[in-house]
N, C-alpha and C positions, 0 to 999 in steps of 0.2 A: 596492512596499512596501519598507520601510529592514529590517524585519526579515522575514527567510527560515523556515519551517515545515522543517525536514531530517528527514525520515523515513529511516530505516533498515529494508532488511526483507533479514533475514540469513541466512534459509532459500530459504522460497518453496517449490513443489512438487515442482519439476523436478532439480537438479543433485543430484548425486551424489559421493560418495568419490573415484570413478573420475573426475569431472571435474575434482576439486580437494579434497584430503586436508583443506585449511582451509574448509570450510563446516560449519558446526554444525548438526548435526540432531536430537540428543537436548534433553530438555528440560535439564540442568547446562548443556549446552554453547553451548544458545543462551543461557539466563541470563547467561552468561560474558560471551558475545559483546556480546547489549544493553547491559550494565553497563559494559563498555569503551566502546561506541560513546556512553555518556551521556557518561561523562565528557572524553569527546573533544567533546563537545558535540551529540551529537541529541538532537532536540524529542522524536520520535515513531518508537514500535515496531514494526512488521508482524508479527503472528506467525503462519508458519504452522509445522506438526509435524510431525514423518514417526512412522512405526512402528518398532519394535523392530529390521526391515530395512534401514530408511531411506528405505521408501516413501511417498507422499503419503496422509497421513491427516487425518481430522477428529477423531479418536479423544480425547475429554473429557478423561480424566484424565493425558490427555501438555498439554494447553493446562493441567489445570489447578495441576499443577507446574511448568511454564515460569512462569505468568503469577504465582505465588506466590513465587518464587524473583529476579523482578525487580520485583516489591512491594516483598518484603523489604530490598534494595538502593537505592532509588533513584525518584523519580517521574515514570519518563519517563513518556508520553502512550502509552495501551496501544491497540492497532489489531489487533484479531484479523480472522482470515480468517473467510469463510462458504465457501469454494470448495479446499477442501484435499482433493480427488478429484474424482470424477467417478461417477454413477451412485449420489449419498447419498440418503438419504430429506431430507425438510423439517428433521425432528427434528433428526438429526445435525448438520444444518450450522449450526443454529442454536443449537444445546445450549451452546457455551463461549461466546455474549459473552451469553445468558440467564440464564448461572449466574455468570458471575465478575465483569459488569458491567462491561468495558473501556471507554474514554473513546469510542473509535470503531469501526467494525465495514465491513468490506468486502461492498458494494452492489453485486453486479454486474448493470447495467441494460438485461441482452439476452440471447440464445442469439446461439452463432455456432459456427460452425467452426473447431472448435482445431485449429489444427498441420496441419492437410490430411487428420486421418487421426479426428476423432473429433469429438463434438459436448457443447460446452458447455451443459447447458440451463439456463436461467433465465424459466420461464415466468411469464406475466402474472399465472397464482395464486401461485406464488411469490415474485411481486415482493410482490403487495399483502400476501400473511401476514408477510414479510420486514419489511416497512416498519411495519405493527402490529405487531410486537413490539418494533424498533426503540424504536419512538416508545412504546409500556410498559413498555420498562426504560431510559428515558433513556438510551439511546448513541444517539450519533450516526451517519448513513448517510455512512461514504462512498463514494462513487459512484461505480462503476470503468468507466469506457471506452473502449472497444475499436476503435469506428467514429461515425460523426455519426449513424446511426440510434439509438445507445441515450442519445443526448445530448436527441431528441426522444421518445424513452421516459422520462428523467427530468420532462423538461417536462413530458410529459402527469400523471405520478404528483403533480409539485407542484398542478397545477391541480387533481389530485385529493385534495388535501391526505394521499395515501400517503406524500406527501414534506412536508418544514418546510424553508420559506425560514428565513434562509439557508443554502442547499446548499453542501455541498464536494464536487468533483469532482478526480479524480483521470484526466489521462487517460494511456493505456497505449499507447506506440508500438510497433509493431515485433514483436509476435503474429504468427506464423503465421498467417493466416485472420482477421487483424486490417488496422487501415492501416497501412500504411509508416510506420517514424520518418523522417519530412522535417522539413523546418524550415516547409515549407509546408503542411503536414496541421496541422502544431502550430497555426498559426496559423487554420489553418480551422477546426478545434476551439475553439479560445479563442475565438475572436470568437463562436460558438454559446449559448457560455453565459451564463445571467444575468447580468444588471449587481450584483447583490449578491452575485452565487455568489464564494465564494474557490475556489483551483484547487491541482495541481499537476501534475507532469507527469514522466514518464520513456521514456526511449528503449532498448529491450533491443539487448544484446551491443555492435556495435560503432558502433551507433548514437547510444551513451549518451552521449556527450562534445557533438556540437552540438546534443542535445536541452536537455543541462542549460545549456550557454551561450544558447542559445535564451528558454530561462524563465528565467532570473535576469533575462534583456537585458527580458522582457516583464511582469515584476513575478512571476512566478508564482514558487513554493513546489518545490522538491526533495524526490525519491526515490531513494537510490542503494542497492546493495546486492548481493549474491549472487543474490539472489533474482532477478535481473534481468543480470545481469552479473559473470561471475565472474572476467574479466582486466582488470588494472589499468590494461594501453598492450597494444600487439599484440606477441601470444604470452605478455605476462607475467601470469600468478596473481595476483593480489589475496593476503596473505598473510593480511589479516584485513580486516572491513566498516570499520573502522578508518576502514583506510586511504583509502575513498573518502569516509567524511565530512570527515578533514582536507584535502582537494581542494577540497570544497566551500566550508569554510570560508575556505581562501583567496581563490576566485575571488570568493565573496561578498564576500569585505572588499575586493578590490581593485576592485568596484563600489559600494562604498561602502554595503555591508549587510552587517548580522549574523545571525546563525542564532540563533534563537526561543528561549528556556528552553522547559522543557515547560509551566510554566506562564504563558507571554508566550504560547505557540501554543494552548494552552486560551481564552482570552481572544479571539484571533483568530478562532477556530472556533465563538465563542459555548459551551464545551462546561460544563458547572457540574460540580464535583467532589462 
């Protein structure tokens, strides 16, 4: 495609102060964050929230000051978490894109074993309540994957109309207890997915560099971020999520694509406002 989807996701659940003084984790400061990375040009938002700590939470009224706070500024493409800990009830995970009605919402389409040391669950009754709510409050799934097992869990959910063609898939290289970011899983992934599915893809830590030249090369859609990757070349910081989307937009232009408005990537995604 001539135009690129560039997701920004500036938290995520994991990094820390101690890893890097520049990731925002209060709701002002991701506000901040997203409102810069718009005007540097991202489609679309990731948001997850930490706690008053700066721990990973699902915790409502921190999504619902973040997601109010980058309303007020700007119409990127809002893409809340369902997975911002570990060990939530249904309710909690579900509670900030049922109340605030964000354009997209994070699908995760399996259990697996996170990090080697703890266990993600996403069970089958959770998928299906996930996806009926999904689909009664108009946000769209997006569909986050891990391994090609949850790529044939989406399949099944569509056949089950738990899901609405057309799907967007996000896949996620480079998890702990996930697959390997190669440039060759990437492509065993792609080629899995539906012929109407749109996609996009990212590579964590230091993987991230021939995942994105990978997907540009193969038409697909960008994620960069903290969330994902918090040094910007080896040993260097990232000083802001900025900084990786004007990356992006370079290589994109020097392939002869642009990076999406929010509301060109709405259109792409089928999403209605």
């Amino acid at each position: 495609m001539d135009k690129v989807i560039l997701t920004v996701a500036t938290t995520g659940a994991w990094p820390s102060k101690k890893d890097t003084p520049y990731i925002p984790l209060q709701p002002e400061e991701i506000a901040d964050e997203v409102y810069a990375c718009y005007r540097a040009g991202a489609s679309v938002a990731h948001i997850h929230v930490r706690d008053d700590e700066g721990k990973a939470s699902m915790e409502y009224a921190k999504f619902e000051k973040a997601v109010t706070l980058i309303r007020e500024r700007c119409n990127i493409v809002i893409n809340t978490t369902t997975s911002g800990g570990l060990g939530l009830t249904d309710e909690i995970r579900m509670k900030p894109f049922i109340e605030l009605k964000p354009d997209l919402a994070s699908y995760d389409c399996g259990s697996m074993n996170w990090a080697h040391s703890t266990t993600f669950i996403n069970s089958p009754d959770f998928l299906e309540k996930l996806g009926a709510a999904m689909k009664k409050n108009n946000v769209k799934p997006e569909i986050e994957i891990f391994d090609g097992g949850m790529i044939y869990n989406a399949l099944y959910y569509l056949k089950k109309s738990v899901l609405e063609a057309p799907a967007h898939f996000q896949l996620v290289l480079g998890v702990p207890g996930g697959m390997d970011a190669t440039v060759e899983n990437l492509i065993f992934l792609r080629n899995l997915l539906p012929k109407d599915a749109t996609w996009s893809a990212l590579g964590i830590g230091r993987m991230h560099l021939p995942i994105l030249y990978a997907t540009l090369a193969l038409g697909g859609h960008i994620r960069v971020g903290m969330e994902d990757n918090i040094f910007y070349s080896k040993g260097v910081l990232a000083k802001s999520n900025v900084e990786f989307v004007e990356r992006v937009k370079r290589l994109a232009a020097e392939m002869g694509k642009e990076i999406a408005t929010p509301d060109e990537a709405r259109e792409i995604l089928g999403i209605k406002r």
